[in-house]
C-alpha positions in Angstrom: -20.9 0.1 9.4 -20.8 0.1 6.0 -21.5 -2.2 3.3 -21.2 -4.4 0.6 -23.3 -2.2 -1.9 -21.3 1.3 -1.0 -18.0 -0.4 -2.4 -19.4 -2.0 -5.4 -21.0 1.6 -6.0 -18.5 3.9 -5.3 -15.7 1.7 -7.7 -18.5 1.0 -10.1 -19.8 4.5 -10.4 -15.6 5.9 -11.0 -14.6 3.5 -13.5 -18.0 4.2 -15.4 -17.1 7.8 -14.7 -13.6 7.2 -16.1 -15.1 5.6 -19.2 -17.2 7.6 -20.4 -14.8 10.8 -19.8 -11.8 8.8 -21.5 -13.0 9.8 -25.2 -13.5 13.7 -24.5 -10.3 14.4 -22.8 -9.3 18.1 -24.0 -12.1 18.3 -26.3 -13.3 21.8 -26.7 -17.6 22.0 -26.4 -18.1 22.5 -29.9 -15.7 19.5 -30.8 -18.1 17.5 -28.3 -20.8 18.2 -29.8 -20.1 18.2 -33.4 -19.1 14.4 -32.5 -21.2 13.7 -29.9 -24.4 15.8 -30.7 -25.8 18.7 -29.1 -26.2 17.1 -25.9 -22.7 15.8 -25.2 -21.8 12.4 -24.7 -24.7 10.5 -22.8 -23.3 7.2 -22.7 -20.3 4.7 -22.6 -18.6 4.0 -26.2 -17.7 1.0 -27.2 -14.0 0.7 -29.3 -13.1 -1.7 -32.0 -9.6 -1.5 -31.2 -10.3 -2.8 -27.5 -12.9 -5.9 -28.5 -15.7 -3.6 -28.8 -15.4 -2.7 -24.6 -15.8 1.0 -23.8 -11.8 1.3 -22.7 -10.7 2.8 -18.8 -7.8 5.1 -18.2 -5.0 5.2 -15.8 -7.4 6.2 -13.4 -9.2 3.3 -13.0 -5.8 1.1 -13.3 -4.8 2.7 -10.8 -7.6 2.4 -8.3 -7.3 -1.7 -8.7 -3.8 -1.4 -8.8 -4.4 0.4 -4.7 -6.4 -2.7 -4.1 -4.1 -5.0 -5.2 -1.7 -3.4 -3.0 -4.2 -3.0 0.3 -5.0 -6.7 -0.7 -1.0 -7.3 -0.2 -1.0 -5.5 2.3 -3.3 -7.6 4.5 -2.3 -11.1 3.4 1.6 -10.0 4.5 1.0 -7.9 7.5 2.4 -5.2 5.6 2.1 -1.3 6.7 -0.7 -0.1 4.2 1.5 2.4 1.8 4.1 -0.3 1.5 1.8 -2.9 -0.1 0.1 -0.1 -2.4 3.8 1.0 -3.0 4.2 -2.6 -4.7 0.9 -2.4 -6.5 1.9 0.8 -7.9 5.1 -0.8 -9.4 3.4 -3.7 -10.3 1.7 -1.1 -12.1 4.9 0.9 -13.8 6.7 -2.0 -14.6 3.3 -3.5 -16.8 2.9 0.1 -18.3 7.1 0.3 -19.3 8.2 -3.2 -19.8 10.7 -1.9 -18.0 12.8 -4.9 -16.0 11.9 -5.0 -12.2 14.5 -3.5 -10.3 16.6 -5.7 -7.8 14.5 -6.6 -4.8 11.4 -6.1 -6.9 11.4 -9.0 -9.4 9.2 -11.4 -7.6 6.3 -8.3 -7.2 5.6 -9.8 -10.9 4.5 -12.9 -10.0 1.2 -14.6 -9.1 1.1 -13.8 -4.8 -0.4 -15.5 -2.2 -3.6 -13.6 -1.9 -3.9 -13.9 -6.1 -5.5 -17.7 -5.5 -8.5 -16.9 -7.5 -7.4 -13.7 -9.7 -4.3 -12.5 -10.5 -4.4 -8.5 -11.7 -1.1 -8.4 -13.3 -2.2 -10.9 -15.7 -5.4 -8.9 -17.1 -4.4 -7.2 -20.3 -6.1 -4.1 -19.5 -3.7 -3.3 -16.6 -0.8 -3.6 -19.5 -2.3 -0.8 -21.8 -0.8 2.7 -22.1 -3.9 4.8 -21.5 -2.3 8.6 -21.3 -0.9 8.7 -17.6 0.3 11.4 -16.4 4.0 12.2 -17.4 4.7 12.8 -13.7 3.3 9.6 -12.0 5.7 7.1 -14.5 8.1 9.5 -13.9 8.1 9.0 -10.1 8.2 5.5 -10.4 11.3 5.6 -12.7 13.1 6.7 -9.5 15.1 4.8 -6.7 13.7 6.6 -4.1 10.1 6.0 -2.8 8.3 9.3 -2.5 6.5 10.6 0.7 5.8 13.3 2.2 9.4 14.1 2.9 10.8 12.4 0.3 10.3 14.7 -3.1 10.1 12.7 -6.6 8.7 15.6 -8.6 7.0 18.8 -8.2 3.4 17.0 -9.6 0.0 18.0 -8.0 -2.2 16.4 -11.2 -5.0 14.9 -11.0 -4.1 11.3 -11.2 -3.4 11.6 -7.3 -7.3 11.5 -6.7 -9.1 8.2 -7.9 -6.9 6.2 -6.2 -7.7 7.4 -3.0 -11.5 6.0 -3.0 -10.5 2.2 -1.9 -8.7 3.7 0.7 -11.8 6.0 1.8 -13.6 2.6 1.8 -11.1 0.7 3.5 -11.0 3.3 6.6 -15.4 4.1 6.3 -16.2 5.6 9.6 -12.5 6.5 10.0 -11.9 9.8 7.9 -9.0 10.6 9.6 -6.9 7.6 9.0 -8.9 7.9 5.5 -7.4 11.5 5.1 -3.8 10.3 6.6 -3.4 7.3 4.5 -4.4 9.3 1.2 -2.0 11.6 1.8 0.9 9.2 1.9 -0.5 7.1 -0.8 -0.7 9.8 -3.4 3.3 11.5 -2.0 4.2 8.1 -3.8 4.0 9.9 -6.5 2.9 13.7 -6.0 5.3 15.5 -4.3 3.7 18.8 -4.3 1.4 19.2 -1.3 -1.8 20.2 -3.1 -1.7 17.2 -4.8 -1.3 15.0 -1.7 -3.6 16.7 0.4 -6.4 16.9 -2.4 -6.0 13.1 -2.5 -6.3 12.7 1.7 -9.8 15.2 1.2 -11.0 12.8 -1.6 -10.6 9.9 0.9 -11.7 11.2 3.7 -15.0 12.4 2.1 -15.4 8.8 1.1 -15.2 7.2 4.5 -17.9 10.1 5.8 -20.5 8.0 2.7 -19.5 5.0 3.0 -20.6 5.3 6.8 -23.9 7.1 6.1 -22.5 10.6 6.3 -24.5 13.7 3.9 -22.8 14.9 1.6 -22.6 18.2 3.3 -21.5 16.8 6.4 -18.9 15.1 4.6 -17.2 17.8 3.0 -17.2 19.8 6.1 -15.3 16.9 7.9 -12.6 17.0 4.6 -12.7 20.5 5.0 -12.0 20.6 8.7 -8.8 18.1 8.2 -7.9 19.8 5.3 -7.9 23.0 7.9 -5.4 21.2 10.3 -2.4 20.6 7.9 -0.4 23.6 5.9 -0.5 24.2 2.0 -4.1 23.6 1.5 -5.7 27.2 0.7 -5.6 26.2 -2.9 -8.2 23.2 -2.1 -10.0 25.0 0.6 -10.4 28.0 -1.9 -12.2 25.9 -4.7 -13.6 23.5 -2.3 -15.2 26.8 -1.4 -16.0 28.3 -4.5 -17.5 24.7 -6.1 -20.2 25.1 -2.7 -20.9 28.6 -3.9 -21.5 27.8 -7.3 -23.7 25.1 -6.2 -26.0 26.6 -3.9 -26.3 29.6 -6.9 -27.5 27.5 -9.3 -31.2 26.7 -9.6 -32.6 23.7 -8.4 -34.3 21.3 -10.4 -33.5 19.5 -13.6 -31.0 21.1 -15.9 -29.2 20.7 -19.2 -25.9 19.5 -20.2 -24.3 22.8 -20.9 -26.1 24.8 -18.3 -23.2 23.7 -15.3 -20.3 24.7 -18.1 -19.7 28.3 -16.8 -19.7 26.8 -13.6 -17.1 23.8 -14.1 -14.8 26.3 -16.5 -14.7 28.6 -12.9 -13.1 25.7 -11.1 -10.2 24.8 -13.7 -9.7 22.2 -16.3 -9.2 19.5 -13.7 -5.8 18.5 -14.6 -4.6 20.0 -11.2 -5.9 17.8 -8.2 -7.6 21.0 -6.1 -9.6 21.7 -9.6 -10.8 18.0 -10.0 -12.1 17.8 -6.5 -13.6 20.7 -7.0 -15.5 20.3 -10.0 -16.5 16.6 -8.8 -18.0 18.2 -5.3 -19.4 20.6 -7.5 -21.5 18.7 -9.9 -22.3 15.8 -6.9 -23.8 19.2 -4.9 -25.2 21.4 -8.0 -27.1 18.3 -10.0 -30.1 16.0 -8.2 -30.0 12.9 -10.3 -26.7 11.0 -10.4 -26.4 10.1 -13.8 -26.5 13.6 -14.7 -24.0 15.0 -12.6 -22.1 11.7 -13.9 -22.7 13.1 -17.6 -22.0 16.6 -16.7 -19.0 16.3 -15.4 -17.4 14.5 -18.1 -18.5 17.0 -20.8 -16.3 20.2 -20.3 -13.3 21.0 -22.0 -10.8 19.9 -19.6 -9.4 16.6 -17.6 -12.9 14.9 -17.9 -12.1 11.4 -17.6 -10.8 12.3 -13.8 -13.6 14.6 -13.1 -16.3 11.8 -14.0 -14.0 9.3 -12.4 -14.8 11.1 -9.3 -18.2 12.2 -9.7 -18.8 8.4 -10.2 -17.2 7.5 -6.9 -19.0 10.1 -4.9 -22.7 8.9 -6.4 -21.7 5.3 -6.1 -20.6 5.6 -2.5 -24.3 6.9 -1.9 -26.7 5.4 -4.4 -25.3 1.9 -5.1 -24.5 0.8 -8.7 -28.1 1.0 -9.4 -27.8 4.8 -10.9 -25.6 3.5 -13.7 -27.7 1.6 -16.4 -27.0 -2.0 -16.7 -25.9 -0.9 -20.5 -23.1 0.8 -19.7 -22.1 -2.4 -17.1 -22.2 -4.3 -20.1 -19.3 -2.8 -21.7 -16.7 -1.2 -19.4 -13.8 -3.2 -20.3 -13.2 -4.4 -16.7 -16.1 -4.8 -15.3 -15.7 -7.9 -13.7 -12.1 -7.9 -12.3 -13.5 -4.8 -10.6 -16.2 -6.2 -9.0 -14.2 -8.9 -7.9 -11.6 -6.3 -6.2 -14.8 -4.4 -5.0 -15.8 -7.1 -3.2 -12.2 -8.4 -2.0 -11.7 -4.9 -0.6 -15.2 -4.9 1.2 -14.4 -8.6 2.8 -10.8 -6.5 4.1 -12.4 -4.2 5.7 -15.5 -6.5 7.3 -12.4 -8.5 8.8 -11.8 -5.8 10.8 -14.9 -4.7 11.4 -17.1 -7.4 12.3 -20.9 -7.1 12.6 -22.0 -6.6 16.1 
């Protein structure tokens, strides 16, 4: 079984990921480190702007915003992607100020299971952190995407992060882990890299949460990921990131020394290349915080790549590998450990110690 400490990790671990990639989205290395110093970024920033807090991204809005809506999900009786369906408008209509479309309206308001905290009403949520043009532009649509249903022809990275409650949710399950990413993400990512990347993502994070290896775990992705059509793209980098990895010398390394490597794997803007370069530092670097720094400082999507180094250190070390410094500032550290431990108390529900 898994517990408490793997939640609080894993969610801790990605939003500290998130924060500390947010400032060096795009940046070039030599814009890094002309601002940063010639080691990178090493720690969280603080912004004036946002009351000295080191700001989140979409990334991690999102991944409370899937919590909110497994948390809905439960207290209705609701099938799982239809509750994370209304946190994910919940989420659109606070990002927009768009009016709630009929049927919709009362998604707004305080719910049931919103006793003792109500995430639509944290400012945070409401900021317009650079999403991804295609996710508010699936939610602008009637339809509900799955699967079946196209909304767009998107496979960026934004699918991921919000995958990693539902890893946690289903720990020991990585099938339904896998299954349930997949339709969570074809919200919203119609393209089938994208959607598949995201049911990978979560089924590597029920293999942790349950005591899996690493190894072990991305052999079980890779094995679902085997079963299901579209998928060379991930399985090809999935591939290429364990490569890299074993090719590298063990031991401790610098910031720059993993750059050739993560530039090999993409920018991360796609879903396959964010995975990939996540796996990749989590295999390739021994000490989490490192891999956690390292895979923010490259020249592409590195707020999602830390976002899920973060998630796949957390889910095995605990939040004890991110210093209590950084804790201090991330803007929403406490909602989220509130919703990290609201998600763990879900899924001891239904799986009760023996």
């Amino acid at each position: 079984m898994a517990d408490i400490e793997k939640f609080r990790g894993a969610l801790h671990g990605s939003a500290c990921g998130d924060a500390l990639g947010y400032p060096l989205q795009n940046f070039s290395v030599g814009r890094i480190q002309r601002r940063f110093g010639p080691f990178g970024l090493r720690t969280l920033v603080r912004d004036a702007r946002n009351g000295r807090k080191a700001p989140i991204s979409d990334n991690t809005q999102m991944i409370l915003a899937t919590i909110d809506g497994i948390l809905w999900a439960d207290a209705k009786k609701l099938d799982l992607v239809d509750g994370i369906y209304r946190g994910y408008m919940r989420w659109y209509y606070s990002q927009t100020g768009e009016e709630p479309r009929r049927g919709q309206r009362t998604w707004m308001r305080r719910q049931p299971h919103e006793r003792e905290f109500c995430l639509v009403r944290e400012k945070f949520m409401h900021a317009r952190r650079n999403p991804e043009e295609g996710l508010l532009g699936a939610f602008s649509k009637d339809v509900k995407g799955s699967t079946k249903v196209k909304v767009n022809d998107c496979r960026g990275s934004a699918a991921l992060a919000r995958a990693i409650p539902i890893g946690l949710i289903f720990a020991g399950d990585s099938k339904a882990a896998f299954d349930e990413g997949v339709k969570a993400a074809a919200l919203s990512h119609s393209d089938p890299v994208g959607y598949y990347a995201a049911g990978g993502l979560a089924a590597m994070i029920s293999c942790l949460a349950y005591g899996l290896t690493l190894p072990k775990a991305l052999e079980r992705a890779e094995t679902l990921l085997g079963k299901v059509h579209k998928t060379d793209p991930i399985l090809s980098l999935l591939g290429a990131a364990e490569e890299q990895a074993n090719n590298h010398p063990a031991g401790k390394t610098g910031t720059w020394d993993h750059i050739d490597s993560i530039a090999s794997l993409g920018s991360g803007e796609n879903a396959e290349e964010a995975l990939a370069i996540a796996v990749y530092c989590t295999l390739a670097i021994d000490e989490p915080l490192d891999a956690l720094i390292i895979s923010a400082n490259h020249s592409g999507k590195s707020n999602t790549t830390a976002a899920i180094t973060g998630a796949l250190e957390g889910v095995r070390f605990g939040r004890s590998f991110i210093p209590s410094y950084w804790s201090d500032i991330l803007e929403c550290s406490e909602p989220l450990a509130f919703m990290a431990d609201k998600l763990y108390y879900v899924y001891e529900k239904y799986h009760p110690m023996k």
